[in-house]
C-alpha positions as CSV (number, residue, x, y, z in Angstrom):
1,X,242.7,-47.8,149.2
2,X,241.4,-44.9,150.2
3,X,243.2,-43.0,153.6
4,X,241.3,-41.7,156.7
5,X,240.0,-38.0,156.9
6,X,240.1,-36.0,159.8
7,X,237.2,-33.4,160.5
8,X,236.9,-30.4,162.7
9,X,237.2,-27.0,163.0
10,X,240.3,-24.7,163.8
11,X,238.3,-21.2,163.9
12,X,234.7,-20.1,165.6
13,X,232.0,-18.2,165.2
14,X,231.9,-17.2,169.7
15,X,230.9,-15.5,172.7
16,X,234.1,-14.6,172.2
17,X,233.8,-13.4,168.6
18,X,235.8,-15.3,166.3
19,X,238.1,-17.2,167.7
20,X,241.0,-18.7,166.2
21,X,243.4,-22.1,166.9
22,X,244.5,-21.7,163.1
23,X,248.3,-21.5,164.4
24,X,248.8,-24.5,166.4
25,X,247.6,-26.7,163.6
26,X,249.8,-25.7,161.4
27,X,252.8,-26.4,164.0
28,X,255.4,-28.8,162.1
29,X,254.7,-28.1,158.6
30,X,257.4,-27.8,156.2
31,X,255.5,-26.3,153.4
32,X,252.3,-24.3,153.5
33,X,250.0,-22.7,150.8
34,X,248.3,-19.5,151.9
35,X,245.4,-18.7,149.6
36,X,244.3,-14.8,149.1
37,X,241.8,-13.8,147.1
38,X,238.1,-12.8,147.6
39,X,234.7,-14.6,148.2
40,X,234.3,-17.3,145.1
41,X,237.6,-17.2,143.8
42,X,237.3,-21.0,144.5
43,X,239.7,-21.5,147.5
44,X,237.5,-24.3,149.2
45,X,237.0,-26.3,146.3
46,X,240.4,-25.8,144.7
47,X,241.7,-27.3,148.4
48,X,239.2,-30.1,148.5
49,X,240.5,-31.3,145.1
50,X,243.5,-31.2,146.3
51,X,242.5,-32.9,149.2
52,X,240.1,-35.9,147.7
53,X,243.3,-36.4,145.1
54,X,245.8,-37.3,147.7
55,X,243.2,-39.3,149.7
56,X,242.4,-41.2,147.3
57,X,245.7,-42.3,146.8
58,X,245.5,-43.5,150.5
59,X,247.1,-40.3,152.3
60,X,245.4,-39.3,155.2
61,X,244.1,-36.0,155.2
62,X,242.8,-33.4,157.7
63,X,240.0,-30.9,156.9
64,X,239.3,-27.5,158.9
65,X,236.0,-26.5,158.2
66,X,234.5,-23.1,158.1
67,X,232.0,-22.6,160.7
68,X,230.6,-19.6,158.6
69,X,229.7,-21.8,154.8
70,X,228.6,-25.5,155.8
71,X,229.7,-26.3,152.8
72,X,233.2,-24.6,152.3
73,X,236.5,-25.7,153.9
74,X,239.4,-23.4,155.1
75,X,242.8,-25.4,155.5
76,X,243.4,-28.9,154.3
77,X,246.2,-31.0,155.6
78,X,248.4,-34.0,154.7
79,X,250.2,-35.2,158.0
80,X,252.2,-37.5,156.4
81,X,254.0,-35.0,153.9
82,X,253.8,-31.9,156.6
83,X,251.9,-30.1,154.1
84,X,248.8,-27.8,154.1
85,X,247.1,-25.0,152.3
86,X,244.7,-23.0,154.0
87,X,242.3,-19.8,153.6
88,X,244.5,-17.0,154.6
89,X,242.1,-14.3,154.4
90,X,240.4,-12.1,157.3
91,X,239.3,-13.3,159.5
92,X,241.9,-16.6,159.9
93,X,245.0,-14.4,158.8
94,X,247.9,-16.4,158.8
95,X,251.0,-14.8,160.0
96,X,254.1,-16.2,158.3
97,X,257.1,-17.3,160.6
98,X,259.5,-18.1,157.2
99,X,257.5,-16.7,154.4
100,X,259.6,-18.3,151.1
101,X,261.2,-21.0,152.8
102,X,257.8,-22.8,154.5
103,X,255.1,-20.4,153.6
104,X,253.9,-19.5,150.1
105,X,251.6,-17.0,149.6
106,X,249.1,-17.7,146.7
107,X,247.0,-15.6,145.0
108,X,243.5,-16.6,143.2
109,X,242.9,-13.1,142.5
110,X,245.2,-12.9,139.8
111,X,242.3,-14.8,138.1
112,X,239.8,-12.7,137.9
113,X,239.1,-9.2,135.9
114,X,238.4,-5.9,137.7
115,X,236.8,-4.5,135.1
116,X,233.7,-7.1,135.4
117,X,234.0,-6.3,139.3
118,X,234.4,-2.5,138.9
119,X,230.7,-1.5,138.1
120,X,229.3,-3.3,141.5
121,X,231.8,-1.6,143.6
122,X,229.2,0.1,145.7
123,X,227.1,-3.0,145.6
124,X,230.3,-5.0,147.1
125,X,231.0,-2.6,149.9
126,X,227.5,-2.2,151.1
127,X,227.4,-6.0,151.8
128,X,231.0,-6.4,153.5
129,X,229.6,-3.7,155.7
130,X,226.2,-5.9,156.2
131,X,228.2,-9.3,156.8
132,X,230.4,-7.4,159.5
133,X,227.1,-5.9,161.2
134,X,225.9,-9.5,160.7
135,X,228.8,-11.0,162.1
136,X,228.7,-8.8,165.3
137,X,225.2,-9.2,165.9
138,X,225.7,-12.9,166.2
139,X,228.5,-12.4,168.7
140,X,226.7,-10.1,171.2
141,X,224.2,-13.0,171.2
142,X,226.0,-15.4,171.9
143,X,227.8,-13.2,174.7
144,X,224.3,-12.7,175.8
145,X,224.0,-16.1,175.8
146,X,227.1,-16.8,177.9
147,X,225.7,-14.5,180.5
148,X,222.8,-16.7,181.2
149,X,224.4,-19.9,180.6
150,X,226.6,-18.6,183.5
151,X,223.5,-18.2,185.8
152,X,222.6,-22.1,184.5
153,X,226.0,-23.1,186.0
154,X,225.6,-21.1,189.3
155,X,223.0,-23.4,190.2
156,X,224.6,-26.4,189.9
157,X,228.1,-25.2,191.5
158,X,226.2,-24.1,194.4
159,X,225.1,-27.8,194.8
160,X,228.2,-29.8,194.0
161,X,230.6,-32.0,196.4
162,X,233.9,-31.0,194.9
163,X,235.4,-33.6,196.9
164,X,232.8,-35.9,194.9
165,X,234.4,-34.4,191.6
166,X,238.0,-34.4,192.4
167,X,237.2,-38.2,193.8
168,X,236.2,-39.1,190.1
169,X,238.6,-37.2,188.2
170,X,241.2,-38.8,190.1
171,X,239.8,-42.0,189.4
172,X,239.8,-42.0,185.6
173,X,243.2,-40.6,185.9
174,X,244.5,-43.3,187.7
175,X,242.6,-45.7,184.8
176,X,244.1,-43.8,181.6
177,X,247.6,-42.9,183.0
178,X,248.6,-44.9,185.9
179,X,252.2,-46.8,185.1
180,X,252.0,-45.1,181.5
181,X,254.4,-42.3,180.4
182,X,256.7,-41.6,177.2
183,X,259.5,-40.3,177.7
184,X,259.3,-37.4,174.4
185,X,257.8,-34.1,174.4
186,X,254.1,-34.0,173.7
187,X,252.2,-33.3,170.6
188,X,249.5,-30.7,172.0
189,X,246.7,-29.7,169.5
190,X,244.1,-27.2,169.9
191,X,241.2,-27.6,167.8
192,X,237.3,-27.7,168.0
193,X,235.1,-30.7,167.5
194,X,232.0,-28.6,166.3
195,X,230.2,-24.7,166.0
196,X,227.7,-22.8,166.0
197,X,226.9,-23.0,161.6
198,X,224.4,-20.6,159.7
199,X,222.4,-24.2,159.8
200,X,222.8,-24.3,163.5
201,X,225.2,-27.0,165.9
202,X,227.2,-28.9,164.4
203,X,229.7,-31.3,165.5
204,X,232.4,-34.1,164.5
205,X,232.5,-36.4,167.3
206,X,231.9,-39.7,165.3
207,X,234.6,-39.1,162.9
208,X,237.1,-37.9,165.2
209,X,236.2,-41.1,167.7
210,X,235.5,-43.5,164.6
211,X,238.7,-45.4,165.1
212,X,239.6,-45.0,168.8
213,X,239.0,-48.0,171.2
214,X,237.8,-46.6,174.0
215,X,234.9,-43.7,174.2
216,X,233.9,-41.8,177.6
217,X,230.6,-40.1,177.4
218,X,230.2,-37.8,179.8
219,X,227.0,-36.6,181.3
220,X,225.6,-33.8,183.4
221,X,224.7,-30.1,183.7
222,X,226.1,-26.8,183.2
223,X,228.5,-26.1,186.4
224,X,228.7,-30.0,186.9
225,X,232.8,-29.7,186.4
226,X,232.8,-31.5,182.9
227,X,235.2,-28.7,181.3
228,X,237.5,-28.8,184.7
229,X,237.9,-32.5,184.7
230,X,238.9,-32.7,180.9
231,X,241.4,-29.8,181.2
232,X,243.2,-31.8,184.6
233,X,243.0,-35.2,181.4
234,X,244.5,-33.3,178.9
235,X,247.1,-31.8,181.6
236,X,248.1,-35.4,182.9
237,X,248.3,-36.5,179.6
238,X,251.2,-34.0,178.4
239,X,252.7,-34.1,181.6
240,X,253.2,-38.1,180.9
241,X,254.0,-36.9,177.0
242,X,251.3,-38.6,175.0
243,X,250.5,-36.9,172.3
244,X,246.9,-34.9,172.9
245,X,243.9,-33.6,171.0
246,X,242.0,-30.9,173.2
247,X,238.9,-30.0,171.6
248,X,237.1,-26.6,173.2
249,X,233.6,-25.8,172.8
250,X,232.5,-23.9,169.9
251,X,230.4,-21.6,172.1
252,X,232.8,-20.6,174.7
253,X,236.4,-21.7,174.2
254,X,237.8,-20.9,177.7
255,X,235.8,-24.3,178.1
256,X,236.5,-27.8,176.5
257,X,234.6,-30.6,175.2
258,X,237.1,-33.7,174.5
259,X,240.4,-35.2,175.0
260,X,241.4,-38.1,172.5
261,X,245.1,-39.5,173.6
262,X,245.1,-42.0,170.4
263,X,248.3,-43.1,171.9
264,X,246.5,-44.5,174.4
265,X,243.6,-45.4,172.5
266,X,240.6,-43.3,174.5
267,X,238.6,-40.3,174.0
268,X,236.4,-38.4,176.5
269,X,233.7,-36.2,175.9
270,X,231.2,-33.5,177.2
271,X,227.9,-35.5,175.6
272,X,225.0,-33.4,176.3
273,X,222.8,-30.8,174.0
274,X,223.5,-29.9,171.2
275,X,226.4,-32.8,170.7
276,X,224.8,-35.3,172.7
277,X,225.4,-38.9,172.0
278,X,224.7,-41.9,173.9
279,X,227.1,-45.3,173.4
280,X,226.6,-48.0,170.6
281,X,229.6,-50.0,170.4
282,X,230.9,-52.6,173.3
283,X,233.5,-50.4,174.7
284,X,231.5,-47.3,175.2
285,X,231.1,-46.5,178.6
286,X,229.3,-43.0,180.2
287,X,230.8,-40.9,182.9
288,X,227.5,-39.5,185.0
289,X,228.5,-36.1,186.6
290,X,225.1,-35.3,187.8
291,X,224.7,-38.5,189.9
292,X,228.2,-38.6,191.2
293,X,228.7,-35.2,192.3
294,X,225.6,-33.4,192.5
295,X,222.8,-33.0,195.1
296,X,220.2,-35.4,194.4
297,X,217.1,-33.4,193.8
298,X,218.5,-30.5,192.3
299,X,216.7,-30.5,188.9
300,X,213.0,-30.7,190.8
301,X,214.8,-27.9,192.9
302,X,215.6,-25.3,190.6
303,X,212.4,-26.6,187.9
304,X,211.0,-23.2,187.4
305,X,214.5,-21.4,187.5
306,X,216.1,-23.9,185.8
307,X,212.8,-23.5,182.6
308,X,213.3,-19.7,182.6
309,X,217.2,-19.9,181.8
310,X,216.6,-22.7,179.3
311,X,213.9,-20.5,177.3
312,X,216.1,-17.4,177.6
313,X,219.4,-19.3,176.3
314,X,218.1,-20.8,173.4
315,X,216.2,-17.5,172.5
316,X,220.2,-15.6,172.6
317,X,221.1,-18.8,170.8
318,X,218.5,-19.1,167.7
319,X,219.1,-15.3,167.4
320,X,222.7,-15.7,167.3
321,X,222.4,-18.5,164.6
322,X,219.7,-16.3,162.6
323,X,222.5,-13.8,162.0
324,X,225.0,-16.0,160.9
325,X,222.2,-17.6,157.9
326,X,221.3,-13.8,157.1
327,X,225.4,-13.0,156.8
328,X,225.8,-16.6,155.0
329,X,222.4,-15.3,152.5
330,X,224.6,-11.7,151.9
331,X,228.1,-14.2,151.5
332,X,226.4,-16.0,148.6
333,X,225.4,-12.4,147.0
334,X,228.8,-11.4,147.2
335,X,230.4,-14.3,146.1
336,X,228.3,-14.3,142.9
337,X,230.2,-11.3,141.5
338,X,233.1,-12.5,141.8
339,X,232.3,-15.7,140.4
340,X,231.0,-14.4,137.2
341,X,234.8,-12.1,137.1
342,X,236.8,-15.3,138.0
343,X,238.8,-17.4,135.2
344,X,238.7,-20.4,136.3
345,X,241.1,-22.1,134.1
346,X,243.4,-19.7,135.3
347,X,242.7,-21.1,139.1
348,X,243.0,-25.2,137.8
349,X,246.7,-23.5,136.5
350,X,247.2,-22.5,140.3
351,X,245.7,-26.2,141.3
352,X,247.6,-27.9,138.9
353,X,250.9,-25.6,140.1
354,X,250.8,-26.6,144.0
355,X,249.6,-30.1,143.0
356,X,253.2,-30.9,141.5
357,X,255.2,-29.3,144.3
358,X,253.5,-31.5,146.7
359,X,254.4,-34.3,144.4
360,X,258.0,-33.1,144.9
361,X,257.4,-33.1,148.3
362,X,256.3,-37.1,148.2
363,X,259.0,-38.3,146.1
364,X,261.3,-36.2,148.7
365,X,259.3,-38.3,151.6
366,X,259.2,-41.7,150.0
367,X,263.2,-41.3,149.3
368,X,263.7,-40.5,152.8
């Protein structure tokens, strides 16, 4: 039987630029694979082999997705043997902390030849110069977007009972925590549950809540305290020391999205545009911020305001998005040279390689 799999994403595309929670996902492993080598050298596939093998032999297995290639991964890990290999080139560099010992660099360039490479040189440069204009281009529109998303929220902080807020956050901590505490440190992990994708939003909130009793879906507005409240969960919850997933938004990840304490068997999430979701199993239940804390009327209000800052957002937004699909279009360029240099029996020989020393590593588990 087949084990679970785990999606979301450890690295984002921003208002921010990229932003990276590579390094607290990697916390606790005793061995990780750190794969170098170019565009098309075949790091995602050779990692979702990997990673399809040991799940089908009913391992568990997390994967962190690249929020640059819908299709392309960029760190797999097995929990259960504290093992992971990841994409460890720009811009999710991996710093080592005992490079030999848990660490292993590998790399996939060894299996290609330069000399099929060396006549498109120029070719090769121009376009990593395009992707990074690309890149940047997306990033100031998304800060742009920020900008105005701020304005959104003004409106709605301006007409918000804080008391009303603090009122219900206090009274779903008093429902997830009250009595419960472990006495052990708490498992904290940064991660987030969707990004912005050269094929637009994209999220993981089904698989990640798939198998957790208890599902909070919570409603409002920009500026309607969704982010506050989940940070004061996730804060109760490691003060208590159950072990945490904090998810932050893809767009701006001062801000989160969801809290799962699987210990405790609930997950709470920011369900509005673009991951909204509305509950369809028994247990589901929705969490109204709009109704319980802001002024009744506002929307009508603030109609004409409220239409300009929508149409001016998702303008920022779709441009932002349009230059990650024209940086994924000069990606796929790149990545064909390579391709057509790469030996790819030479990469199954690095497969095959970090394939038996995680078998080590299970016979090393199971005798333990």
């Amino acid at each position: 039987m087949a084990g679970k799999i785990k999606n979301y994403y450890a690295g984002g595309n921003t208002a921010k630029g990229f932003y990276s929670l590579y390094e607290n996902n990697l916390v606790g492993l005793n061995r990780l694979f750190i794969l170098k080598g170019g565009p098309g050298t075949g790091k995602s596939t050779l990692m979702k082999e990997i990673g399809n093998a040991w799940n089908e032999k009913g391992f568990d297995i997390e994967y962190l997705h690249c929020s640059s290639d819908n299709h392309s991964i960029d760190g797999v890990i097995i929990p259960v043997l504290k093992v992971g290999i990841v994409d460890g080139t720009a811009p999710h560099v991996i710093e080592p902390k005992a490079p030999g010992v848990i660490e292993e660099y590998v790399n996939l360039g060894a299996a290609w030849n330069a000399d099929l490479l060396a006549p498109y040189k120029e070719r090769i440069l121009e376009l990593n110069d395009k992707i990074q204009v690309c890149f940047q281009s997306a990033y100031a529109n998304f800060a742009d977007a920020l900008a105005i998303h701020d304005e959104w929220e003004k409106i709605y902080i301006e007409n918000m009972d804080f008391h009303k807020a603090d009122q219900l956050t206090g009274e779903l901590l008093e429902t997830f925590f009250a009595g419960k505490s472990l006495k052990k440190d708490a498992d904290i992990r940064h991660r987030y549950l969707g990004a912005a994708t050269p094929e637009g939003a994209v999220d993981f909130i089904q698989n990640l809540t798939e198998d957790v009793y208890k599902r909070y879906f919570i409603k409002g507005r920009p500026g309607s305290g969704k982010s506050t409240m989940l940070k004061k969960i996730a804060a109760a919850a490691e003060d208590k020391g159950f072990d945490t997933e904090v998810y932050h938004c893809g767009f701006d990840p001062n801000s989160l999205d969801m809290v799962i304490v699987r210990e405790l068997g609930f997950a709470i999430f920011d369900s509005t545009a673009p991951h909204e979701y509305f509950p369809d199993r028994e247990n589901d239940e929705i969490v109204d911020m709009y109704k319980r804390t802001i002024t009744p009327g506002t929307d009508e209000k603030y109609e004409e305001e409220l239409e300009d800052i929508k149409d001016r957002y998702s303008g920022k937004m779709k441009d932002a998005i349009a230059c990650l699909a024209k940086e994924k279009e000069l990606h796929d360029e790149l990545e064909q040279y390579y391709i057509e240099a790469m030996d790819y029996e030479k990469v199954n020989r690095i497969k095959f390689d970090i394939q038996k020393q995680i078998e080590r590593l299970e016979v090393a588990v199971q005798a333990f």
